[in-house]
C-alpha positions as CSV (number, residue, x, y, z in Angstrom):
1,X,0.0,0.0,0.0
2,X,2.9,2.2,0.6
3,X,4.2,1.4,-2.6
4,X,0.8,2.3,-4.2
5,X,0.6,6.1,-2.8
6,X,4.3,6.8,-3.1
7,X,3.4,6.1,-7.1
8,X,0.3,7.9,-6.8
9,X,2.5,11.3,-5.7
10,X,5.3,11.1,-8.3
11,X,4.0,9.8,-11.2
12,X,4.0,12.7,-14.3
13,X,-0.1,13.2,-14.4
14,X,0.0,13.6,-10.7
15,X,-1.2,17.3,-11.4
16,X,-4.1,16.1,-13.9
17,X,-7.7,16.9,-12.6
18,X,-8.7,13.7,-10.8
19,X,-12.2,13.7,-12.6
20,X,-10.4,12.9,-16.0
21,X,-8.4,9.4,-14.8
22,X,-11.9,8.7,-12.3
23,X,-13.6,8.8,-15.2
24,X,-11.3,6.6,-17.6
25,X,-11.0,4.3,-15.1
26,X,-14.6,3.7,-14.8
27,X,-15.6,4.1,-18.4
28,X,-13.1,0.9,-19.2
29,X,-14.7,-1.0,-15.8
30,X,-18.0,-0.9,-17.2
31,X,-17.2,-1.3,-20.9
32,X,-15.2,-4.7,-19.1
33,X,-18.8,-5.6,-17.2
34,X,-21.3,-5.0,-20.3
35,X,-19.4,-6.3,-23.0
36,X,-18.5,-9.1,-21.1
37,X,-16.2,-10.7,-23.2
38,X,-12.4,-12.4,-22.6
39,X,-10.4,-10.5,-25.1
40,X,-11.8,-7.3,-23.8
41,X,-11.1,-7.8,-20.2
42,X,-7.3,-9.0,-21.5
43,X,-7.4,-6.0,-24.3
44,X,-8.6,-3.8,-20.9
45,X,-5.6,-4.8,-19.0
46,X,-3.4,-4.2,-21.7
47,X,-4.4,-0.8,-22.5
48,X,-4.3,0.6,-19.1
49,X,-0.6,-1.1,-18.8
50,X,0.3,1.2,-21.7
51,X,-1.7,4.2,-20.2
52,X,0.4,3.9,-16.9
53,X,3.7,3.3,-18.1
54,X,3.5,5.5,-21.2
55,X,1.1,8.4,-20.1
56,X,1.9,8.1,-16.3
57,X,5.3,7.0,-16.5
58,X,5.4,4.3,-13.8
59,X,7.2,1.1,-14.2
60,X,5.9,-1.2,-16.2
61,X,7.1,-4.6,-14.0
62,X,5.8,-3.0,-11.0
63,X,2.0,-2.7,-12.6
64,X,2.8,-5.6,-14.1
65,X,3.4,-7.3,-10.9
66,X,0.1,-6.2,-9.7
67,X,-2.1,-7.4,-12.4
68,X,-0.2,-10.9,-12.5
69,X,-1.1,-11.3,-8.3
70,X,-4.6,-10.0,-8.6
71,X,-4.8,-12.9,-12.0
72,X,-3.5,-15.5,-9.9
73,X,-6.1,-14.5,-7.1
74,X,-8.6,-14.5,-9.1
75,X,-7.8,-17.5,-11.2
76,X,-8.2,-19.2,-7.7
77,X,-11.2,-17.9,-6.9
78,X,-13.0,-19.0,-9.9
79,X,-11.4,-22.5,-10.1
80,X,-14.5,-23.8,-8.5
81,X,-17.0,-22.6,-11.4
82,X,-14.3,-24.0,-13.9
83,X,-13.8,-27.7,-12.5
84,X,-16.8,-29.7,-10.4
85,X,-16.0,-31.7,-6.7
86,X,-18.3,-34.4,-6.0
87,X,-18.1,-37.5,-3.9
88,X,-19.8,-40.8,-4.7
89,X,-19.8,-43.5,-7.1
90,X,-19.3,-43.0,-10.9
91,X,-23.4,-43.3,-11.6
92,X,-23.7,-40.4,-9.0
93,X,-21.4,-38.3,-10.7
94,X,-22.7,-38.4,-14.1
95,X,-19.6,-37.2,-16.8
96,X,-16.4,-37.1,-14.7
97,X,-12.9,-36.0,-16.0
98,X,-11.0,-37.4,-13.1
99,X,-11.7,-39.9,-10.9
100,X,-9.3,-40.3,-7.5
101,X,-11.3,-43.0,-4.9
102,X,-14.5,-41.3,-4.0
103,X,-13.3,-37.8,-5.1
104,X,-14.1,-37.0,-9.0
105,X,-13.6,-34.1,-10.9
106,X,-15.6,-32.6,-13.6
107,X,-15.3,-29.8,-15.8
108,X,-16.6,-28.6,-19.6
109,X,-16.4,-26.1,-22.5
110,X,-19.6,-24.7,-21.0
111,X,-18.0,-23.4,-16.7
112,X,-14.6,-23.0,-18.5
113,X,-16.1,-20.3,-20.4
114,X,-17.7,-18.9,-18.0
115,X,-14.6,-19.0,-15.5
116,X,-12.6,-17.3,-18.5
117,X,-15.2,-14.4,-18.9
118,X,-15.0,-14.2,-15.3
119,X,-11.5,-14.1,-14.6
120,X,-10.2,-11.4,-18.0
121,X,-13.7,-9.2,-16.8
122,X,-12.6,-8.6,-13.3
123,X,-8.8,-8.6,-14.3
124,X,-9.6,-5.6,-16.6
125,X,-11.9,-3.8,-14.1
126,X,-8.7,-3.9,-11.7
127,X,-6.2,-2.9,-14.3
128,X,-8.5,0.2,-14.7
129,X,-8.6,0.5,-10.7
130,X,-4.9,0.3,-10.7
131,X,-4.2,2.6,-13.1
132,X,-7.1,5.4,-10.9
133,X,-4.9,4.1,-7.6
134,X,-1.4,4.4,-8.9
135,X,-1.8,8.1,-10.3
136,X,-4.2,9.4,-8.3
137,X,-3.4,10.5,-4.5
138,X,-6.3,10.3,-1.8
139,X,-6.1,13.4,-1.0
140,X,-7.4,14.5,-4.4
141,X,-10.3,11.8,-4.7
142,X,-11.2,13.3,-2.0
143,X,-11.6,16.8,-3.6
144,X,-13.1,14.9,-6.7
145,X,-16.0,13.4,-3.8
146,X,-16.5,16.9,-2.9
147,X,-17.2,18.5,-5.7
148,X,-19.9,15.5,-7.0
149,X,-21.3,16.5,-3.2
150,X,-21.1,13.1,-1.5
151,X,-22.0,13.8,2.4
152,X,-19.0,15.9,3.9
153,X,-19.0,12.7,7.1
154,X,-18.6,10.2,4.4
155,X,-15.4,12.1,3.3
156,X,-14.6,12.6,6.7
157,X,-14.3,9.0,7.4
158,X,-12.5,8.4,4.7
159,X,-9.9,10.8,4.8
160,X,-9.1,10.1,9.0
161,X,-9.2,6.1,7.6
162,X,-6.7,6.3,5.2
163,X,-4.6,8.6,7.3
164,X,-5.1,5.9,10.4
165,X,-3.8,3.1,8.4
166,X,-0.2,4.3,7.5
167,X,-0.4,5.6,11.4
168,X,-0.6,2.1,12.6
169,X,1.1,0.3,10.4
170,X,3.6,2.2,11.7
171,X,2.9,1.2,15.1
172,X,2.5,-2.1,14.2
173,X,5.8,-2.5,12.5
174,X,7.6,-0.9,16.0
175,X,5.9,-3.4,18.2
176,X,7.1,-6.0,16.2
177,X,10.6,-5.0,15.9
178,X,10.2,-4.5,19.8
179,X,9.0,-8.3,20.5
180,X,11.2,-9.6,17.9
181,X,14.4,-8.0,19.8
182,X,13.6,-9.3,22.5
183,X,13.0,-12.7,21.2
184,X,9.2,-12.9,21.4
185,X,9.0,-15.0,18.4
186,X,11.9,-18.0,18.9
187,X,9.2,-20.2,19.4
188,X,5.3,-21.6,18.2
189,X,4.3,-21.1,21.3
190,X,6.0,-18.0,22.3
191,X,5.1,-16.2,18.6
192,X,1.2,-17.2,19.1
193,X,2.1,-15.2,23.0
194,X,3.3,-12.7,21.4
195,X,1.0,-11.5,18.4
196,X,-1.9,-11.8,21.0
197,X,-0.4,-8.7,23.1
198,X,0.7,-6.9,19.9
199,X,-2.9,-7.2,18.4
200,X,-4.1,-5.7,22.1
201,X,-1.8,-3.2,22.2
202,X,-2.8,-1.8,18.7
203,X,-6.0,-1.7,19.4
204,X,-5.3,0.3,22.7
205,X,-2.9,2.7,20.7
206,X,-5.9,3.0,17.8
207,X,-8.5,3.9,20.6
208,X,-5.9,6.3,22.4
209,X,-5.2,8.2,19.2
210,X,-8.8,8.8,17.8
211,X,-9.3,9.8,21.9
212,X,-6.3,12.5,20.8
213,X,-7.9,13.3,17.7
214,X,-11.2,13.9,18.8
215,X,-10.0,16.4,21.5
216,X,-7.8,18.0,18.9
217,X,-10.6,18.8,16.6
218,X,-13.0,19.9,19.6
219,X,-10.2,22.5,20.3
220,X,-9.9,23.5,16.9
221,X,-13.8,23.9,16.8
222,X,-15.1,21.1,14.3
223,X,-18.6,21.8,13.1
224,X,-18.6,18.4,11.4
225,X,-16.4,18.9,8.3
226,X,-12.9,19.3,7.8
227,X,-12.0,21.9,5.8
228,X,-9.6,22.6,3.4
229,X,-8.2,24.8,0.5
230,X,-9.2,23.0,-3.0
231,X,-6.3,22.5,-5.1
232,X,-5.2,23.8,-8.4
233,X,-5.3,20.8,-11.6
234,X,-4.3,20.9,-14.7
235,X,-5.4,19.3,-18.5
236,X,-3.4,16.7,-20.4
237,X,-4.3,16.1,-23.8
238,X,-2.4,13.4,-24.2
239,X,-4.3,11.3,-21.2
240,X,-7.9,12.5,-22.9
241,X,-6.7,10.8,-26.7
242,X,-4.9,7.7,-25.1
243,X,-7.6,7.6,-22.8
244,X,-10.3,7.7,-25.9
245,X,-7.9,5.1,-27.7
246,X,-8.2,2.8,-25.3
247,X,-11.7,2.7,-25.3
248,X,-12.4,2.8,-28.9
249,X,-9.9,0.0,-28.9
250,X,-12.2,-1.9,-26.6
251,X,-15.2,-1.4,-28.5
252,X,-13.7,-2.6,-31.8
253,X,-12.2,-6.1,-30.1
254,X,-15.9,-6.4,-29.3
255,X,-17.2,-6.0,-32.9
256,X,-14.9,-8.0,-34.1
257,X,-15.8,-11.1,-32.3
């Protein structure tokens, strides 16, 4: 995650209005949902690879990286809509591809296709998610929220969220290094001990800081919305006709199946 927002602050459209890459992003996540189609989800995943190392400049192994995980995640997840488990006897299983004792396995053209349109749809609807994470800071979604006027709590939340996380990670990662020093994890036993108090004491450190914070923003007079100055964007051309490339591109893989 840290990785993800250092990108997200020094990539070269940092400075690009955020409602131009939101709205790339989720014009290729629905094309990728209604056409519904494998060589538009992998055509998807391509073209926002290009867009983020060409456009955005970031490096192409490290998106790559991402996308390959998230496919290998997802391949797992649909394994069970591409390939049948049953138990019994060969008449209770009907057409089986592998029998091993009581266990038999069963697949077809029919769940394979469906896995496939599965797996290349979601892969391309996270390539575009990528692309919106990897380029676009929080800070500046949460501008873009404002302006559509989402509630001003919901962004609240949000913003104190995201700013909690890095906060104890941190914590986290200074507990550990304290246990660990003092050899809280040389054994099973000892290391099960030991995460037990660290998981404790982070929630006690998470409750003490919003305490904090909340007394903070009572001093500072919080009406319920935190406020601050909107930022200055900019246009980039060249995003807007790769970005309309991409999705023509999309729509004419789909024709031509």
């Amino acid at each position: 995650m840290q990785v993800i927002d250092r990108y997200a602050y020094s990539n070269r459209i940092r400075q690009v209005d955020p409602a131009y890459k939101a709205a790339l992003s989720v014009a290729v996540l629905l094309l990728c949902l209604v056409l519904n189609e494998p060589l538009v989800g992998l055509a998807a995943a391509a073209g926002m690879w290009l867009l983020a190392v060409g456009v955005a400049g970031l490096p192409g192994r490290t998106f790559g990286q991402m996308l390959f995980a998230e496919a290998f995640f997802l391949t797992l997840v649909t394994a069970g809509v591409a390939v049948s488990i049953g138990f019994g006897a060969p008449g209770d299983a009907g057409r089986y591809a592998l029998r091993l004792g009581p266990v038999w396995l069963s697949s077809g053209p029919e769940s394979l296709s469906l896995a496939a349109r599965l797996v290349t749809r979601a892969l391309g609807g996270a390539a575009a998610m990528n692309f919106l994470a990897m380029t676009t800071p929080l800070v500046d979604l949460i501008d873009l929220f404002r302006r559509l006027g989402l509630p001003a709590a919901l962004i609240d939340v949000m913003a104190l969220t995201y700013r909690f996380i890095f906060i104890l990670m941190d914590s986290l990662d200074r507990m550990y290094v304290a246990q660990n020093s003092r050899l809280g994890y040389r054994s099973w036993r000892r290391a099960l001990a030991s995460a037990g108090q660290l998981a404790a004491r982070l929630f006690i450190d998470a409750y003490q800081r919003s305490e904090r914070l909340q007394t903070a923003l009572d001093s500072r007079a919080y009406q319920g919305e935190l406020r601050v100055l909107p930022a200055a964007y900019q246009r980039d051309d060249a995003l807007l006709w790769c970005g309309f490339l991409v999705i023509v591109g999309l729509l004419v893989v789909w024709s031509a199946l």
